[in-house]
N, CA, C and O atoms as a Maestro MAE file, in Angstrom:
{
 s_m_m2io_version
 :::
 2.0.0
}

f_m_ct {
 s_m_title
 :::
 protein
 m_atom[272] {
  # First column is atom index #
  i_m_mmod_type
  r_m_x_coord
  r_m_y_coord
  r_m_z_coord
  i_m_residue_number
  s_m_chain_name
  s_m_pdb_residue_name
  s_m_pdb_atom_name
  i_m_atomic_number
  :::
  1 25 0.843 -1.173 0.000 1 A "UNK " " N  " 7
  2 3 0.000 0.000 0.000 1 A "UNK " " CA " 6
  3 2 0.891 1.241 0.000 1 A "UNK " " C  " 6
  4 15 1.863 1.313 0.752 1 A "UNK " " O  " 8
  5 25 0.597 2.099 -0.745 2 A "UNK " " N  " 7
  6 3 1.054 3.161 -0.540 2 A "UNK " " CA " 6
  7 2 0.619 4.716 -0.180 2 A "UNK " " C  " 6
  8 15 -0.406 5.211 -0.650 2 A "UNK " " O  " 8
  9 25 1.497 5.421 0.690 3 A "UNK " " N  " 7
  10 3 0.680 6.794 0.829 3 A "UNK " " CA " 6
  11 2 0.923 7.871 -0.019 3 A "UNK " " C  " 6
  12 15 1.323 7.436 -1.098 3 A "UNK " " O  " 8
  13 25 0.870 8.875 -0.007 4 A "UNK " " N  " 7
  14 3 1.069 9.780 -0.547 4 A "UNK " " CA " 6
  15 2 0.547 11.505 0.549 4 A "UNK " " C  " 6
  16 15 -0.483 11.725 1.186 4 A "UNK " " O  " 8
  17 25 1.760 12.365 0.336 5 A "UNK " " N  " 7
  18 3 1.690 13.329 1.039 5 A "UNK " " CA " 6
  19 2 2.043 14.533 -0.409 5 A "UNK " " C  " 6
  20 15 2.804 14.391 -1.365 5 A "UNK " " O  " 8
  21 25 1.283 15.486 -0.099 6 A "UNK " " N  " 7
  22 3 1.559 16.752 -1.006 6 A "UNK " " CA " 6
  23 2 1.998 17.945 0.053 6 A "UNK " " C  " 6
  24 15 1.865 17.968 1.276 6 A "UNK " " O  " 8
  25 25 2.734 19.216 -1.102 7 A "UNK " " N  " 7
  26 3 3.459 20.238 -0.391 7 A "UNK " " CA " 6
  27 2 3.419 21.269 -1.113 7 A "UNK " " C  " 6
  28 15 3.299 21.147 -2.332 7 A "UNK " " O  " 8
  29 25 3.494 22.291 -0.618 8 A "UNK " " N  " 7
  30 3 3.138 23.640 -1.352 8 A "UNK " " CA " 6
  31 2 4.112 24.391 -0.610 8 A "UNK " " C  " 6
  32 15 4.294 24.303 0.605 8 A "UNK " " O  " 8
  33 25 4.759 25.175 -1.456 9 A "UNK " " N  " 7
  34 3 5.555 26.332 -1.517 9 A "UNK " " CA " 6
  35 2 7.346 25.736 -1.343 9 A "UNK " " C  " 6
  36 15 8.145 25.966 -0.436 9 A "UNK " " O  " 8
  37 25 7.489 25.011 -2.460 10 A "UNK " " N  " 7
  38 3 8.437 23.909 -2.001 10 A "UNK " " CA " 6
  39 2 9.904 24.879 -2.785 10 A "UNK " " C  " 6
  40 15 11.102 24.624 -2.659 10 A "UNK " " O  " 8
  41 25 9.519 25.549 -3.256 11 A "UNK " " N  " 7
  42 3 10.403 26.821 -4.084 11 A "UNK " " CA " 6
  43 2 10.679 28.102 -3.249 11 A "UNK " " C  " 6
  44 15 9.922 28.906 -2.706 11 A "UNK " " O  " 8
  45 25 12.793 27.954 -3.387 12 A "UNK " " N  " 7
  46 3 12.786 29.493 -2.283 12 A "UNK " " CA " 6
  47 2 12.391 30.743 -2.578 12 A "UNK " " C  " 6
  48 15 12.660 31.407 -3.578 12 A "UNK " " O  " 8
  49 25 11.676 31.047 -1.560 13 A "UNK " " N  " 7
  50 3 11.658 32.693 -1.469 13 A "UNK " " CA " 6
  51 2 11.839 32.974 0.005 13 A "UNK " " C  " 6
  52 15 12.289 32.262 0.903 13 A "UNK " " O  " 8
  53 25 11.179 34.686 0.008 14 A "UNK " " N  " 7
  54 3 11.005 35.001 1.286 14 A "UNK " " CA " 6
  55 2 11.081 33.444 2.447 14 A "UNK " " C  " 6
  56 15 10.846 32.263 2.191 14 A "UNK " " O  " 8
  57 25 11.521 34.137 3.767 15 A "UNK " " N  " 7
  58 3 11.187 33.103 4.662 15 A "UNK " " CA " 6
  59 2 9.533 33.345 5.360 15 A "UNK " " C  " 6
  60 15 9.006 32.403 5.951 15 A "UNK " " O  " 8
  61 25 8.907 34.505 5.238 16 A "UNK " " N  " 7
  62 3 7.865 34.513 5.670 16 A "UNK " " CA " 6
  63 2 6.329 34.017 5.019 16 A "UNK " " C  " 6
  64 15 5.224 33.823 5.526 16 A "UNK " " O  " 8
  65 25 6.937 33.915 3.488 17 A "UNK " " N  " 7
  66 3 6.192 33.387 2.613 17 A "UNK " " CA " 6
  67 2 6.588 32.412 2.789 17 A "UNK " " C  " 6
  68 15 6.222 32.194 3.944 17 A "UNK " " O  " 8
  69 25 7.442 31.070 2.271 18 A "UNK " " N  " 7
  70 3 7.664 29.906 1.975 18 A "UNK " " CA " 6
  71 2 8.112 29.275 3.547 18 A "UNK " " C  " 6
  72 15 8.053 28.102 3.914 18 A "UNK " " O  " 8
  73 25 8.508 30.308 4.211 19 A "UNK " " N  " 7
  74 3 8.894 28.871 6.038 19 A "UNK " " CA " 6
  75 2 10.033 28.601 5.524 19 A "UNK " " C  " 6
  76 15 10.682 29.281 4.729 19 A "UNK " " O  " 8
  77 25 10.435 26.971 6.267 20 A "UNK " " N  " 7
  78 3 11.171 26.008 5.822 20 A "UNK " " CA " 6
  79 2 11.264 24.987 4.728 20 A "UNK " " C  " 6
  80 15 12.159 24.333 4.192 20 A "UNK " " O  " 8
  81 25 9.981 25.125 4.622 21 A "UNK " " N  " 7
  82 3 9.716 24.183 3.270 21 A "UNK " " CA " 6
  83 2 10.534 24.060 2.651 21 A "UNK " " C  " 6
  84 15 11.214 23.137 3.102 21 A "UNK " " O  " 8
  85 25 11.079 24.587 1.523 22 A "UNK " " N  " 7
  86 3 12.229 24.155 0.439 22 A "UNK " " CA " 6
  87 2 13.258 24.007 0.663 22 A "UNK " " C  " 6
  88 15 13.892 23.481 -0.252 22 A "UNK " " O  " 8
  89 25 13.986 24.327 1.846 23 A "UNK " " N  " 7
  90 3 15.183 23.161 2.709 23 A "UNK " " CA " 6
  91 2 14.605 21.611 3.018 23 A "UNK " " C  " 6
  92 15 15.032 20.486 2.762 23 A "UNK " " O  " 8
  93 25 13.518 22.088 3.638 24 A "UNK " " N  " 7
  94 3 13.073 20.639 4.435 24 A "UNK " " CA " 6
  95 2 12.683 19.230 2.977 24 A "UNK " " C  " 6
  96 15 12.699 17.999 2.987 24 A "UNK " " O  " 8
  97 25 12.430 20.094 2.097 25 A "UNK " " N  " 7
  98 3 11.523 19.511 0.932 25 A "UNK " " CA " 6
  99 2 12.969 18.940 -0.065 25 A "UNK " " C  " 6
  100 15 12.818 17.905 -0.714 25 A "UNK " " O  " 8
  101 25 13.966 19.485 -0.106 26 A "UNK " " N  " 7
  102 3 15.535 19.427 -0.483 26 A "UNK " " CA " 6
  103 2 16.092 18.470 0.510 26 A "UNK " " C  " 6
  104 15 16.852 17.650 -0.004 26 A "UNK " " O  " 8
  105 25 15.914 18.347 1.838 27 A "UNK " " N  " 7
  106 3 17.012 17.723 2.529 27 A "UNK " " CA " 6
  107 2 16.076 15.740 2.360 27 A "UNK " " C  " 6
  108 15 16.543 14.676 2.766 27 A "UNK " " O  " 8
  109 25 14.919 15.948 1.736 28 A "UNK " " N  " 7
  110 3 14.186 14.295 1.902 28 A "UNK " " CA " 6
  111 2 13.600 13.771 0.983 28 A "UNK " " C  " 6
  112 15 13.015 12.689 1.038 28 A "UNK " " O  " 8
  113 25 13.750 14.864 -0.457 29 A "UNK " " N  " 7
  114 3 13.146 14.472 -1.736 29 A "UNK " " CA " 6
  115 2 14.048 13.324 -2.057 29 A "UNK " " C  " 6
  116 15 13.516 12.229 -1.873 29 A "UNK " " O  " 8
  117 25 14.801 13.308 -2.322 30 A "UNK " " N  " 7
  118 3 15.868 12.036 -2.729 30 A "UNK " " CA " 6
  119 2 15.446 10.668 -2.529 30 A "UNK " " C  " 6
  120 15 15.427 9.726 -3.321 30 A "UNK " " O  " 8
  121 25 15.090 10.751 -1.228 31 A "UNK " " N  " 7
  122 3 14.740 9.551 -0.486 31 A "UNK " " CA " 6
  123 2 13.430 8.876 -0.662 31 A "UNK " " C  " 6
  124 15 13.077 7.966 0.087 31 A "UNK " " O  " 8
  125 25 12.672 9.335 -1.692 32 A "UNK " " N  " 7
  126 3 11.121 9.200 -2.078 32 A "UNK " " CA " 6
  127 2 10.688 8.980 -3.590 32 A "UNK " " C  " 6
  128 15 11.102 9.673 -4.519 32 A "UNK " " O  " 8
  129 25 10.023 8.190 -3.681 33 A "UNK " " N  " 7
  130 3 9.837 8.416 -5.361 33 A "UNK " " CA " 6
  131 2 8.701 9.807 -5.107 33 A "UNK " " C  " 6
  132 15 7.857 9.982 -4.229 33 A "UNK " " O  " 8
  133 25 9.091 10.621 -6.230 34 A "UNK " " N  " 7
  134 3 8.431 11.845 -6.568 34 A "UNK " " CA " 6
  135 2 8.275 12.104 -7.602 34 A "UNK " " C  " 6
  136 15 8.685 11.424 -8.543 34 A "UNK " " O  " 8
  137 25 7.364 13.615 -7.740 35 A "UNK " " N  " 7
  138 3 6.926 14.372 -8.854 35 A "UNK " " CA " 6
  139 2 7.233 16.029 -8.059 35 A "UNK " " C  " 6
  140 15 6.876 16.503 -6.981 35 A "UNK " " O  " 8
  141 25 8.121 16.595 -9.288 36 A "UNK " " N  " 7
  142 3 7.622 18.509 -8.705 36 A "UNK " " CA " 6
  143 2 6.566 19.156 -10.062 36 A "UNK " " C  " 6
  144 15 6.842 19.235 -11.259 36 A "UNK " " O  " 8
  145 25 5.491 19.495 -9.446 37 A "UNK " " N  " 7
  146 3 4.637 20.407 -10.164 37 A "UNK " " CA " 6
  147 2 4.964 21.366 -10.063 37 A "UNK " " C  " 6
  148 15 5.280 21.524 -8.883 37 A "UNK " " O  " 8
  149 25 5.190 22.668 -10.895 38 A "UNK " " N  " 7
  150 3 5.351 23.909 -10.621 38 A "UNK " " CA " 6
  151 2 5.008 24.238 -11.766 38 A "UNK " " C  " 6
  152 15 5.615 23.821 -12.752 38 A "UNK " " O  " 8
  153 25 3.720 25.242 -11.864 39 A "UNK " " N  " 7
  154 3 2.938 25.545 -12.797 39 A "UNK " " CA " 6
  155 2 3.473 27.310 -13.552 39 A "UNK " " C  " 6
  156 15 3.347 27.786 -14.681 39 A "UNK " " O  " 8
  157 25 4.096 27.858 -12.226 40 A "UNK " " N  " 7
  158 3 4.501 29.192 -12.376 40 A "UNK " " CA " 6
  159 2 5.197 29.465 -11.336 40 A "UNK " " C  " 6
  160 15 4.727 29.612 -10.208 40 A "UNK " " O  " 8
  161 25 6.507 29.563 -11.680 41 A "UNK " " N  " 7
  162 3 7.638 29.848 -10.933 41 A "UNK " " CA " 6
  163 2 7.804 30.998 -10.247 41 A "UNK " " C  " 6
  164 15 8.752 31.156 -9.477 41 A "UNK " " O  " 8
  165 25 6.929 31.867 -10.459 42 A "UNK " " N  " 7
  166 3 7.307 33.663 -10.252 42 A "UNK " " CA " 6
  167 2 5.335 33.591 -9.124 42 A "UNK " " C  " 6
  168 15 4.732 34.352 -8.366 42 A "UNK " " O  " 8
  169 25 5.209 32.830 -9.451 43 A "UNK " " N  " 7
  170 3 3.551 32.508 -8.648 43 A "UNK " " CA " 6
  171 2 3.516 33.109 -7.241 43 A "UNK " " C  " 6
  172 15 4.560 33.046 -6.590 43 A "UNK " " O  " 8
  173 25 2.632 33.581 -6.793 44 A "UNK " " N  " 7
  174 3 2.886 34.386 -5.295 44 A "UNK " " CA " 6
  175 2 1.841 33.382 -4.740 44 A "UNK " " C  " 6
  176 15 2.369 33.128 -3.658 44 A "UNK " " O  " 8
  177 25 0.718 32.656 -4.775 45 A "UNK " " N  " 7
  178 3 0.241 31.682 -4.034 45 A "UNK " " CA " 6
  179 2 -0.073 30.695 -4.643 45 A "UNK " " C  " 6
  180 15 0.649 30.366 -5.584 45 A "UNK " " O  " 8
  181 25 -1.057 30.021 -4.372 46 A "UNK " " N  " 7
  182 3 -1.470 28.213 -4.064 46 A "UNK " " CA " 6
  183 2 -2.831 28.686 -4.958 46 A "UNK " " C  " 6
  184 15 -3.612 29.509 -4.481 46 A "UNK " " O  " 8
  185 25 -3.090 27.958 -6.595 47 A "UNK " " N  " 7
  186 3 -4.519 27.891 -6.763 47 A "UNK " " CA " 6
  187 2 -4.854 26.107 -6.322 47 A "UNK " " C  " 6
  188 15 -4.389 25.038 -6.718 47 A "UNK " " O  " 8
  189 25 -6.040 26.553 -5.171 48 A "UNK " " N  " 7
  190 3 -6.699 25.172 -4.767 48 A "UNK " " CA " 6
  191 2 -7.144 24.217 -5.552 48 A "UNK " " C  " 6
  192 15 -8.374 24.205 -5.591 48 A "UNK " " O  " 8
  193 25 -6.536 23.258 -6.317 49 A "UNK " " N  " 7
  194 3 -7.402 22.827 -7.402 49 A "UNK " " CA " 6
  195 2 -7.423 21.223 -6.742 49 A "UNK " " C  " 6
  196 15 -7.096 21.048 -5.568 49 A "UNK " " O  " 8
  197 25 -7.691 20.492 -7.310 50 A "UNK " " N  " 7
  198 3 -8.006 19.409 -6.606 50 A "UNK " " CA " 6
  199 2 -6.653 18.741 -7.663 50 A "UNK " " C  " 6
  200 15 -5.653 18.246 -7.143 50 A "UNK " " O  " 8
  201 25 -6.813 18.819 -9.025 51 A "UNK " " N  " 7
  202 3 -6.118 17.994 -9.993 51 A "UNK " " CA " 6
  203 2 -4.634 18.940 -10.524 51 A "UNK " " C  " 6
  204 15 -4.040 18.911 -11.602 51 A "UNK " " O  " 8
  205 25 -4.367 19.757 -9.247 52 A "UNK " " N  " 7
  206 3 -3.075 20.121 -9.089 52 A "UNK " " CA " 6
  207 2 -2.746 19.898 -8.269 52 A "UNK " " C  " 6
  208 15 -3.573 19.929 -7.357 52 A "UNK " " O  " 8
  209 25 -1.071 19.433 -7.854 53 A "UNK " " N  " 7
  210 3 -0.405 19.431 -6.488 53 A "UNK " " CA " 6
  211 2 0.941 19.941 -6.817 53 A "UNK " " C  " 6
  212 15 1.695 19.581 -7.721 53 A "UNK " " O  " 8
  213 25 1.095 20.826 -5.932 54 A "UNK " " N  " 7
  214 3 2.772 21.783 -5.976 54 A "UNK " " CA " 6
  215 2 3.822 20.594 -6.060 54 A "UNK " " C  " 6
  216 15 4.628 20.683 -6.986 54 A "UNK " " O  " 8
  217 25 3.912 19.608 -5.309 55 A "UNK " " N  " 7
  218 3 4.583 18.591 -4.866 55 A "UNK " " CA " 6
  219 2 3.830 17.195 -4.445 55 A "UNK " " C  " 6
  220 15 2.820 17.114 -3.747 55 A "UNK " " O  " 8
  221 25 4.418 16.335 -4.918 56 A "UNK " " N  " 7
  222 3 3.875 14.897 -4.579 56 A "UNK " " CA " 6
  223 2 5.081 13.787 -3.982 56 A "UNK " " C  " 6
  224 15 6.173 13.598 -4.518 56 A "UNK " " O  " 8
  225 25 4.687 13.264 -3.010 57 A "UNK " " N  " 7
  226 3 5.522 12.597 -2.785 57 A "UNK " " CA " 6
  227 2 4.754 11.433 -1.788 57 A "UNK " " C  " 6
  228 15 4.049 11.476 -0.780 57 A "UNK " " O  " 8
  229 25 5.446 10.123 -2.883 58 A "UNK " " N  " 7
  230 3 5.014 8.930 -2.813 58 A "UNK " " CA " 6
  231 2 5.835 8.120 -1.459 58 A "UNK " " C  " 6
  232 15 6.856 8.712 -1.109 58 A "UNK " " O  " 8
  233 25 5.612 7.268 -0.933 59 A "UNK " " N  " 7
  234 3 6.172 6.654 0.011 59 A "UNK " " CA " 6
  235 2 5.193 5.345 0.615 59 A "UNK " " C  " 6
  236 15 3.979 5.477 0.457 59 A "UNK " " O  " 8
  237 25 5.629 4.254 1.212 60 A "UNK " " N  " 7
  238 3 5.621 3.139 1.864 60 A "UNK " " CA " 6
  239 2 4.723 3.775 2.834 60 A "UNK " " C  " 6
  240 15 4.832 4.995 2.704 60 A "UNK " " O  " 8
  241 25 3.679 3.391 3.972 61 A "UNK " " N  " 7
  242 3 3.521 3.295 5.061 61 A "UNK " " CA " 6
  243 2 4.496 2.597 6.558 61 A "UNK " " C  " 6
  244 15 4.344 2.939 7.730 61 A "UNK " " O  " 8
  245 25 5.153 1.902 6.193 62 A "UNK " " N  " 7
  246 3 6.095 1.477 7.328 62 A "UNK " " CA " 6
  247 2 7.369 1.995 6.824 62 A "UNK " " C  " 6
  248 15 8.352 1.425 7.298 62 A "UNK " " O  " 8
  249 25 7.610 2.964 5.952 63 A "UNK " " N  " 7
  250 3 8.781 3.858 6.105 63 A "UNK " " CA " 6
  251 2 8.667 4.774 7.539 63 A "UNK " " C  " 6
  252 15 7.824 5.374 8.207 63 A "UNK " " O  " 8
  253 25 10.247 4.422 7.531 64 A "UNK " " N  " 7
  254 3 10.622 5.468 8.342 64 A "UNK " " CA " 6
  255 2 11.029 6.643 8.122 64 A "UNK " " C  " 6
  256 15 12.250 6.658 7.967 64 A "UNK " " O  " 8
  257 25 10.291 8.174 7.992 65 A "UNK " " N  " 7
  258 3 11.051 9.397 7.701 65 A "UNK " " CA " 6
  259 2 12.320 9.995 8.688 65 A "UNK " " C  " 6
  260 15 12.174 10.279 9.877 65 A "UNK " " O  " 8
  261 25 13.095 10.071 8.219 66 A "UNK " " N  " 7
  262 3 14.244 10.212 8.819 66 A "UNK " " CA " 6
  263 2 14.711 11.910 8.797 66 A "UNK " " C  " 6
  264 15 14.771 12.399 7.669 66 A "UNK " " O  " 8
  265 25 14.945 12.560 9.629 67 A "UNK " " N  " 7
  266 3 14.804 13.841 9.492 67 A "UNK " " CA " 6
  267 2 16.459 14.384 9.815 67 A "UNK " " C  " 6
  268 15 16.650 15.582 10.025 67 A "UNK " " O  " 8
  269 25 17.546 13.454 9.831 68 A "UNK " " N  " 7
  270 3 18.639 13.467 10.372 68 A "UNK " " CA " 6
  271 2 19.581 12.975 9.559 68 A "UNK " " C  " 6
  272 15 20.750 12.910 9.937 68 A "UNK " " O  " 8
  :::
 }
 m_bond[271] {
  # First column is bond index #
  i_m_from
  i_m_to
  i_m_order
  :::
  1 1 2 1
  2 2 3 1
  3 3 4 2
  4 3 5 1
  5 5 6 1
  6 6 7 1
  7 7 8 2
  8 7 9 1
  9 9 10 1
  10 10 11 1
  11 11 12 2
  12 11 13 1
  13 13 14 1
  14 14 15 1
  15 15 16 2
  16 15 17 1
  17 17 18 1
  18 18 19 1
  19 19 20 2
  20 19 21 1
  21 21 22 1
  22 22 23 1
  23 23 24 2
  24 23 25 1
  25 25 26 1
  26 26 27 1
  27 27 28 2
  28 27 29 1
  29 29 30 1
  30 30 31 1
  31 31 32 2
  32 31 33 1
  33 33 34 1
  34 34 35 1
  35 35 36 2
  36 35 37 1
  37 37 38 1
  38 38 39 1
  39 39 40 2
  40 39 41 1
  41 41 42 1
  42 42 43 1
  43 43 44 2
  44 43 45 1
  45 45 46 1
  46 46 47 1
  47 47 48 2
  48 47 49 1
  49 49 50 1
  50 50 51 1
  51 51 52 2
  52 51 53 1
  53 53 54 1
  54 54 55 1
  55 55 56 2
  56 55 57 1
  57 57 58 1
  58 58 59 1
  59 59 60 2
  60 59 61 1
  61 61 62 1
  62 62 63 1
  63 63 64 2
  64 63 65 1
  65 65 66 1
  66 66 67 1
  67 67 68 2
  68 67 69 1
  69 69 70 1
  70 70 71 1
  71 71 72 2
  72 71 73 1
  73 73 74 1
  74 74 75 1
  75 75 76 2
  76 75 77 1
  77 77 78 1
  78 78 79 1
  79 79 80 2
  80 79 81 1
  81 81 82 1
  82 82 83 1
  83 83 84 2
  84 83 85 1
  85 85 86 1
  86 86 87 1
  87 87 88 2
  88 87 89 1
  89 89 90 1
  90 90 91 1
  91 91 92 2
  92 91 93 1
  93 93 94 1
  94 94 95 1
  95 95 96 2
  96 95 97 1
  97 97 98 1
  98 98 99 1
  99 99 100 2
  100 99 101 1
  101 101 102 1
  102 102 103 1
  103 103 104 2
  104 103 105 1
  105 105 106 1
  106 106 107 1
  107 107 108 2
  108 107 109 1
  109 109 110 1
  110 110 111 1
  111 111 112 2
  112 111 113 1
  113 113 114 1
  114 114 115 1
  115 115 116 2
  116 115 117 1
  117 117 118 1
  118 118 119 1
  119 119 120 2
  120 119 121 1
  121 121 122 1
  122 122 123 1
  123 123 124 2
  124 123 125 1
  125 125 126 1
  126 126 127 1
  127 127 128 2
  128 127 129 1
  129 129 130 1
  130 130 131 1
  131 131 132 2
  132 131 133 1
  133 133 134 1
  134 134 135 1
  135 135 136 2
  136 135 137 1
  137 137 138 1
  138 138 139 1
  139 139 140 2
  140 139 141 1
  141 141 142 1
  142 142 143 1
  143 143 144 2
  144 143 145 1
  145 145 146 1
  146 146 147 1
  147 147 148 2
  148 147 149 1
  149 149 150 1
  150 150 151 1
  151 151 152 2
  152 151 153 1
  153 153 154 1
  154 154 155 1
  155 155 156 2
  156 155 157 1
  157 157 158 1
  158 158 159 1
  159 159 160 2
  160 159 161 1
  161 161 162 1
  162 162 163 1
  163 163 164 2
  164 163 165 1
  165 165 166 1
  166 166 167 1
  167 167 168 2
  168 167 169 1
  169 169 170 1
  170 170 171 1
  171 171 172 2
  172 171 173 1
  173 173 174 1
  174 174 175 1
  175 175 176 2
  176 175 177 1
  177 177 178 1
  178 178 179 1
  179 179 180 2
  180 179 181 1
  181 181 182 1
  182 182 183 1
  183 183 184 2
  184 183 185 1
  185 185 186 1
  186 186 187 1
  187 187 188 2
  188 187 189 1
  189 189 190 1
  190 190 191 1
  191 191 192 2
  192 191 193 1
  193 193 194 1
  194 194 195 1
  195 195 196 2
  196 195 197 1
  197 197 198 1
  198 198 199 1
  199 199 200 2
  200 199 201 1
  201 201 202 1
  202 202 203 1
  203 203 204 2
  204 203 205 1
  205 205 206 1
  206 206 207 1
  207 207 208 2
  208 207 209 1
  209 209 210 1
  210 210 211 1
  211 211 212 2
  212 211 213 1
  213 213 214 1
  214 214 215 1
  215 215 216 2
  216 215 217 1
  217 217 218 1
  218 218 219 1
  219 219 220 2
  220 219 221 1
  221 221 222 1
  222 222 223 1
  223 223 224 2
  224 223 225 1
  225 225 226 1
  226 226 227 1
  227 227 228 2
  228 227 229 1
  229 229 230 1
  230 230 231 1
  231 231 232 2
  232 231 233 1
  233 233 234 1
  234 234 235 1
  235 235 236 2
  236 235 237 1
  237 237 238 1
  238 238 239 1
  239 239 240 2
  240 239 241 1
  241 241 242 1
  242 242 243 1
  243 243 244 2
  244 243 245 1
  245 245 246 1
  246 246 247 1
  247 247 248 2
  248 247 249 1
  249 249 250 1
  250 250 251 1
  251 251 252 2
  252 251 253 1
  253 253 254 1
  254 254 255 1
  255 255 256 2
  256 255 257 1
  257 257 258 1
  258 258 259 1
  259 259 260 2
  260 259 261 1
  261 261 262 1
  262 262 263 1
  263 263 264 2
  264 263 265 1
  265 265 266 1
  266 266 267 1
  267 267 268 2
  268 267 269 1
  269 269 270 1
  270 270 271 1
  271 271 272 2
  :::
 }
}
């Protein structure tokens, strides 16, 4: 079985706009089978769509995320 987790704002900018995200999203993509969506690079937010995702990332349920 597999899960799947999505992520938004996975591209640097500002830290008050984007957080940590695109370190955090850089330091564990490797480790995952994935997809990056990025529809518009210069984009200032998130359109809610159902049959878009900024980021996808596939993974096991008895994985262990390793943050170290």
């Amino acid at each position: 079985m597999n899960g799947v987790a999505a992520f938004h704002d996975i591209i640097s900018g500002p830290f008050e706009a984007v957080g940590g995200v695109p370190e955090f999203w850089n330091e564990i993509k490797d480790n995952f089978s994935h997809e990056e969506i990025v529809e518009d690079w210069k984009q200032s937010g998130i359109r809610y769509r159902c049959d878009l995702f900024i980021k996808v990332l596939v993974f096991e349920p008895d994985e262990k995320l390793s943050l170290t």
